[in-house]
C-alpha positions as CSV (number, residue, x, y, z in Angstrom):
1,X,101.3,47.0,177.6
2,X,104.8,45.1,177.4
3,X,103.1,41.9,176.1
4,X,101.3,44.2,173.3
5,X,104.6,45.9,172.4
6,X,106.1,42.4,171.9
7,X,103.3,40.9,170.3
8,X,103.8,44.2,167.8
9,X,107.8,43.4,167.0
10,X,106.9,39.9,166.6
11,X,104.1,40.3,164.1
12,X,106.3,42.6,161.8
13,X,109.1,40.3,162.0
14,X,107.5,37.1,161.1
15,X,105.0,39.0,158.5
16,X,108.4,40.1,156.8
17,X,110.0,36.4,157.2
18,X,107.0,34.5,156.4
19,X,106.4,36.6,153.1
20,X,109.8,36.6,151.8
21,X,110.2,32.9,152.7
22,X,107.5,32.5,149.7
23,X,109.7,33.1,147.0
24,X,110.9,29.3,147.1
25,X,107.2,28.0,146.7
26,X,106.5,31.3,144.0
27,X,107.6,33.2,141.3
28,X,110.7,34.6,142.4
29,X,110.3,38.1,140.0
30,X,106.9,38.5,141.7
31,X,108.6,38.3,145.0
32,X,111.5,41.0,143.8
33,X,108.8,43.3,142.8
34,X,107.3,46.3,144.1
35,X,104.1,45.2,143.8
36,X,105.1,42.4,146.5
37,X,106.6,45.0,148.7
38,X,103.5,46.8,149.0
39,X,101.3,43.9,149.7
40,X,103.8,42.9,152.6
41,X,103.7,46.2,153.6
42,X,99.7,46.5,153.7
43,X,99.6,43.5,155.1
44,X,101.5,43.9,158.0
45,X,100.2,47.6,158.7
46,X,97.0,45.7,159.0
47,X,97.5,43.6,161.1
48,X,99.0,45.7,163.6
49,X,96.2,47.8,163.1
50,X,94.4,44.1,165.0
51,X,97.0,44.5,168.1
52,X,96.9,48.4,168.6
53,X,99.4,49.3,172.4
54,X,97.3,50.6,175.6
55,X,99.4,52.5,177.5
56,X,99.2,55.6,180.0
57,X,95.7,55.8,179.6
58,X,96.5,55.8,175.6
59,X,95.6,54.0,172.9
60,X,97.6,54.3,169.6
61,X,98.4,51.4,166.3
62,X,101.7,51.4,164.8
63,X,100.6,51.0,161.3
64,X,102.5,53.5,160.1
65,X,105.4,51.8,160.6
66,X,105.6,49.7,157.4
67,X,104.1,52.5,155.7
68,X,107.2,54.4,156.0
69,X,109.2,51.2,155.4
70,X,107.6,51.2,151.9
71,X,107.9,54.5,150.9
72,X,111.8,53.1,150.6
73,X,111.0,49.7,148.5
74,X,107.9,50.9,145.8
75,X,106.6,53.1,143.7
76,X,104.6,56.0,144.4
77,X,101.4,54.4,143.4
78,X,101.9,51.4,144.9
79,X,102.6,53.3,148.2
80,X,99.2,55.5,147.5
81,X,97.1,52.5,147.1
82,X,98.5,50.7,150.7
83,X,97.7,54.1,152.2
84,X,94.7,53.8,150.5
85,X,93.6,50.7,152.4
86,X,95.5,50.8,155.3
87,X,93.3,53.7,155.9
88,X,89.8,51.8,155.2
89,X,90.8,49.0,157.7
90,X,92.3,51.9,159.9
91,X,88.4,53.5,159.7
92,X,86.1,50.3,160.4
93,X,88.2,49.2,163.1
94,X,89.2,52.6,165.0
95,X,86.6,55.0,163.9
96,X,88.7,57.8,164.4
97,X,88.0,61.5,163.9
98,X,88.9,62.8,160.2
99,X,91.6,65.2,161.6
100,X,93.7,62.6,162.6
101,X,93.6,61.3,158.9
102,X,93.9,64.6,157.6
103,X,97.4,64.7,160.1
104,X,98.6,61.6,159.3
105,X,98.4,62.1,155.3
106,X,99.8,65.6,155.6
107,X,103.0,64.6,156.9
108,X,103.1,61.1,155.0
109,X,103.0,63.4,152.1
110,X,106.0,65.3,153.2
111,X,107.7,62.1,153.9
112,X,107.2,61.0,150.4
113,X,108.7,63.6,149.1
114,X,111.9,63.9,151.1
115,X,112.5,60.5,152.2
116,X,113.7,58.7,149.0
117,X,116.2,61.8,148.2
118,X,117.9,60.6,151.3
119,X,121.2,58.9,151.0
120,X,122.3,57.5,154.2
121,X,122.0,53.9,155.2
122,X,118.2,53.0,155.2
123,X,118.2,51.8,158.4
124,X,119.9,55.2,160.0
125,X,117.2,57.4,157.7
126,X,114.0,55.4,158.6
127,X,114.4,55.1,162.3
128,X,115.3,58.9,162.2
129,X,112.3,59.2,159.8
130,X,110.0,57.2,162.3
131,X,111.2,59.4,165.3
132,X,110.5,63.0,163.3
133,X,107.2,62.1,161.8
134,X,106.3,60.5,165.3
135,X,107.0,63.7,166.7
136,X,105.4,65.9,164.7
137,X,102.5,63.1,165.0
138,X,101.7,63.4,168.7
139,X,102.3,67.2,168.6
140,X,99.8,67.7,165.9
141,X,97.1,65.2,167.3
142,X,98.2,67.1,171.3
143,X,96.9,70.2,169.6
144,X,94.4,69.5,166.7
145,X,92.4,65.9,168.1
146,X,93.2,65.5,172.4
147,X,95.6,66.7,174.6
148,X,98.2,64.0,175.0
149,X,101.2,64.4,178.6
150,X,104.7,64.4,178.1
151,X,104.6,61.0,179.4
152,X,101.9,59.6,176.5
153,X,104.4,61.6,173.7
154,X,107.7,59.6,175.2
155,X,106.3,56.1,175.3
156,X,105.0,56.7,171.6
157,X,107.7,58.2,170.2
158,X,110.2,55.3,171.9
159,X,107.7,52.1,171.2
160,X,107.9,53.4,167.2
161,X,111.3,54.0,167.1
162,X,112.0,50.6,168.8
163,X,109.4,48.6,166.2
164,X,110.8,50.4,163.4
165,X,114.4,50.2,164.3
166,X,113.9,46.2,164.7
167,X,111.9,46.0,161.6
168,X,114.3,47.5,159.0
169,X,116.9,45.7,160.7
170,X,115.1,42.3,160.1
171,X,114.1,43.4,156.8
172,X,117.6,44.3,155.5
173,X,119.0,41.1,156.9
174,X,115.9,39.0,155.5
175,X,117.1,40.8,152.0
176,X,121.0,40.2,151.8
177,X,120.7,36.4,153.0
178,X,118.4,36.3,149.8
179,X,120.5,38.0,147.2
180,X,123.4,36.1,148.5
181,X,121.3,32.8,148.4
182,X,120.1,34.3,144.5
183,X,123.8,35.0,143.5
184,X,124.9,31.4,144.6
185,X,121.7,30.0,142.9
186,X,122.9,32.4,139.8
187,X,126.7,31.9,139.6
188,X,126.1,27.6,138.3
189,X,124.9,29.0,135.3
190,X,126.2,32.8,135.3
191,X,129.3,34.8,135.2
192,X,129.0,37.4,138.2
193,X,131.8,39.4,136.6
194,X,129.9,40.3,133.3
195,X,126.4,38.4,134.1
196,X,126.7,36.6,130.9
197,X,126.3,32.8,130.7
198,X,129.0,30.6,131.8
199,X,129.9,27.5,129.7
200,X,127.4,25.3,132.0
201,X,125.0,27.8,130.4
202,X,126.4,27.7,126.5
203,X,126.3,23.9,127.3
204,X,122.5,24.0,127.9
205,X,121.7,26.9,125.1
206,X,123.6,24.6,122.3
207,X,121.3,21.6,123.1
208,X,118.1,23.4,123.1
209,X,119.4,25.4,120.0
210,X,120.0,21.9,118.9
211,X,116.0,21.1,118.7
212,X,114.9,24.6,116.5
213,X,117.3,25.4,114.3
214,X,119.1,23.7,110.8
215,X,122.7,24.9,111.0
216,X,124.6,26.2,114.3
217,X,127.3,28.7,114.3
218,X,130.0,29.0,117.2
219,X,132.6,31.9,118.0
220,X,135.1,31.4,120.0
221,X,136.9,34.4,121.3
222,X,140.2,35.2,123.2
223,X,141.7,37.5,124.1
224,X,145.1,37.8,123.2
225,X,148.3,37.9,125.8
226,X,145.6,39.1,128.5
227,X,147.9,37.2,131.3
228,X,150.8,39.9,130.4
229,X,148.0,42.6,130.6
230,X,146.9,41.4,134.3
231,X,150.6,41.2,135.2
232,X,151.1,44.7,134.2
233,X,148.0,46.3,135.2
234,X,146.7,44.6,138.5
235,X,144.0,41.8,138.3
236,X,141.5,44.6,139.3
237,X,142.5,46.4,136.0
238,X,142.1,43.1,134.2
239,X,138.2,42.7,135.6
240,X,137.5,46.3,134.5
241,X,139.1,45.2,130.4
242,X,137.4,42.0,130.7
243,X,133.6,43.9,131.2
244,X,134.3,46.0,128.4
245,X,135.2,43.4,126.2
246,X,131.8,41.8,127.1
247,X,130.1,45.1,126.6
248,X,131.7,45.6,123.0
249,X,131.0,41.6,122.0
250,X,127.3,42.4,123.3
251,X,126.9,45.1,120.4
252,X,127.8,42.5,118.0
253,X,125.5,39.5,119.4
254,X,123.4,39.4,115.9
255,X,119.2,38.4,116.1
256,X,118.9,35.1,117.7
257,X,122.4,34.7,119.0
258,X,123.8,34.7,122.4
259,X,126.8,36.0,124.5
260,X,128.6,33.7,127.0
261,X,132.0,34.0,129.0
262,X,133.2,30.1,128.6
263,X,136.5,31.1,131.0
264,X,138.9,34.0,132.0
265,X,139.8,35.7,129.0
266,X,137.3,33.8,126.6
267,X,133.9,34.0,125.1
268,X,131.8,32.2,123.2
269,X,129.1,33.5,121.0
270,X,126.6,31.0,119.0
271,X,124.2,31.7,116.5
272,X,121.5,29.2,115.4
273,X,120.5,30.0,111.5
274,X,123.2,31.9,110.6
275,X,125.0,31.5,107.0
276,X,128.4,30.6,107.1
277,X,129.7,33.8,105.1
278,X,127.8,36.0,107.5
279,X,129.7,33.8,110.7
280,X,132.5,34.8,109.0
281,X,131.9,38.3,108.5
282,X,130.4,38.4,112.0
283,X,134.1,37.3,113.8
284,X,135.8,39.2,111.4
285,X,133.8,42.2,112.3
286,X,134.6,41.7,115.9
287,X,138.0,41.0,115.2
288,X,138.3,44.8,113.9
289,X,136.4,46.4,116.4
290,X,138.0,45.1,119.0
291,X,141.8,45.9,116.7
292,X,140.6,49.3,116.9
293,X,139.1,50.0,120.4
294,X,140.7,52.0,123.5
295,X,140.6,49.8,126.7
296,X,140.7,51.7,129.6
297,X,143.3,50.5,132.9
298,X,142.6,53.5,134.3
299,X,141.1,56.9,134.5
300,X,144.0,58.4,132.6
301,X,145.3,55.1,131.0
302,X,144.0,53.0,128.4
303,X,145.5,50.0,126.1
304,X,144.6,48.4,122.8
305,X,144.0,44.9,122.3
306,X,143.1,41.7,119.8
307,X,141.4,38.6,120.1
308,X,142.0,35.9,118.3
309,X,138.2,33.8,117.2
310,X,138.0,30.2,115.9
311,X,134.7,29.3,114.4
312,X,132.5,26.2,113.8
313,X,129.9,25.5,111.3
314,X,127.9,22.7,111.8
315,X,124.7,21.1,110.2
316,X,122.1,20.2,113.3
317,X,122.8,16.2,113.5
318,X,122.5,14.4,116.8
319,X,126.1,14.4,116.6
320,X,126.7,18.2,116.3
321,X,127.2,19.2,119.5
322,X,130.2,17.1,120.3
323,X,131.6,18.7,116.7
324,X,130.8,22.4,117.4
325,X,132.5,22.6,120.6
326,X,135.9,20.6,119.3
327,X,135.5,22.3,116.0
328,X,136.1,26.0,117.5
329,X,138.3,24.6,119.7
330,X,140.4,23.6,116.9
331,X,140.3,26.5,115.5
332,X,141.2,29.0,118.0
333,X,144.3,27.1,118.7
334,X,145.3,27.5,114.7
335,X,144.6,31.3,115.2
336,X,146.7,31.5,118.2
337,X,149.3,29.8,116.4
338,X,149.3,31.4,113.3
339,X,150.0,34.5,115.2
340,X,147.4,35.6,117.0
341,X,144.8,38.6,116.0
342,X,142.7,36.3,113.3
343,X,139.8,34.6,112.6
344,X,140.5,30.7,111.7
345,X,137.4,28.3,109.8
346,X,137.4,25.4,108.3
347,X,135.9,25.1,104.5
348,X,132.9,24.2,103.6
């Protein structure tokens, strides 16, 4: 019995190591999807359905247990399809009577239905979970299938709760060491405050701009005297101004151009295509929006602001790159120093 219950925790913890550990040999969207929760989730049911426990005269499979797991991590038809053929492998290899099908969808159903409403800490609401619909489990199958003891009910109610208790635990931790490992992977070439591109990103998007397009077109925005603003407000206020600026610049990214946050208080927009009065209208555009916004510090507190844009125009010539960058550069200092709140260009 002991070396089955420990051959059943082992199984669900390497089957939810061994799958996630696939996303650095596959596609990692596939491996954040819910289609590749369920297929874990199947899989594992399955195979404890291979190692079921024998104990006080009993014999019983914890299957269920991931089945409960992924009513938390997919979608409804994902989940009905794993039922689906947890329940054909459940049939060939057990043979069981159809009531304790019938029992076992009944209050799956009722799981369904409650379970992702709740709003506690997963691992607190499934191992209660496992420990009601266990319950109710052995109680129905006591009176509608065998009689079970007291004793039978105990060790089945305590070897689920154990498994499943272990398993979301593993499963959670298996889950933040990868998004922590995705955010690190993430922040070389993204800003975690906005999730826009950082300049390592522009860097790259300029150079392959460089191989489809004639002309490039690059904004670059401040924000004006936003030191004195984090002094004032808090850095934490500052954060909260700088994602709405990002938001805002967003609704003014035209067709084919890009957002980026090139450092603190800056962005950087560039365009590949774009005519050199529309660049123009484009930053002035922004210029005014942002003029006229309402920045909010607070719930009850909000500030206005101006940015000050330089822009670069530049024909596509192996060359360009080097220009476009020093270019806007140029010209943002020239706004700053003509007094802030402006758009500078060079002619044509």
């Amino acid at each position: 019995m002991l070396i089955d219950f420990v051959l059943n925790i082992s199984i669900t913890i390497s089957g939810i190591y061994l799958f996630h550990r696939l996303q650095y040999i596959e596609d990692r969207k596939f491996m954040d999807s819910d289609v590749f929760q369920a297929l874990l989730m199947t899989t594992i049911a399955v195979l404890l359905l291979m190692v079921p426990l024998h104990l006080a005269g009993m014999t019983f499979s914890l299957y269920f247990i991931p089945l409960l797991i992924l009513i938390k991590y997919s979608a409804t038809h994902l989940i009905i399809g794993a039922v689906g053929v947890v329940y054909l492998f459940h049939h060939i290899i057990f043979d069981f009577e159809w009531q304790i099908y019938l029992i076992f969808f009944i209050l799956y159903f009722f799981i369904m239905m409650i379970l992702p409403f709740v709003r506690i800490r997963k691992l607190q609401s499934l191992t209660a979970t496992t420990v009601i619909f266990t319950l109710f489990y052995v109680i129905s199958i006591h009176m509608f299938v065998q009689p079970l003891t007291l004793w039978q009910m105990f060790l089945f109610i305590g070897a689920s709760t154990v498994v499943m208790f272990t398993a979301v635990m593993m499963y959670e931790d298996v889950n933040a060491i990868l998004a922590l490992l995705k955010r690190y992977e993430e922040e070389e070439y993204k800003d975690f405050l906005t999730q826009l591109g950082n300049v390592k990103s522009l860097d790259n998007a300029v150079t392959e701009l460089m191989d489809e397009s004639d002309t490039l077109s690059l904004l670059l925005i401040d924000i004006d005297n936003f030191s004195l603003i984090n002094d004032k407000y808090t850095h934490t206020s500052g954060d909260a101004l700088i994602k709405q600026m990002a938001h805002l610049l967003d609704n003014h990214v035209p067709s084919g151009g890009t957002l980026y946050r090139s450092s603190g208080e800056e962005f950087s927009m560039v365009m590949k295509d774009l005519s050199f009065d529309r660049t123009v209208r484009l930053a002035e555009a922004i210029r005014n929006s942002v003029e006229r916004a309402r920045f909010h510090v607070s719930e009850t507190e909000n500030v206005r602001l101006t940015v000050s844009i330089g822009i670069a125009y530049q024909p596509v010539i192996p060359e360009t790159k080097g220009r476009l960058f020093k270019e806007a550069d140029d010209m943002l200092h020239a706004a700053k120093k003509q007094g802030e709140n402006r758009v500078m260009f060079n002619p044509l």
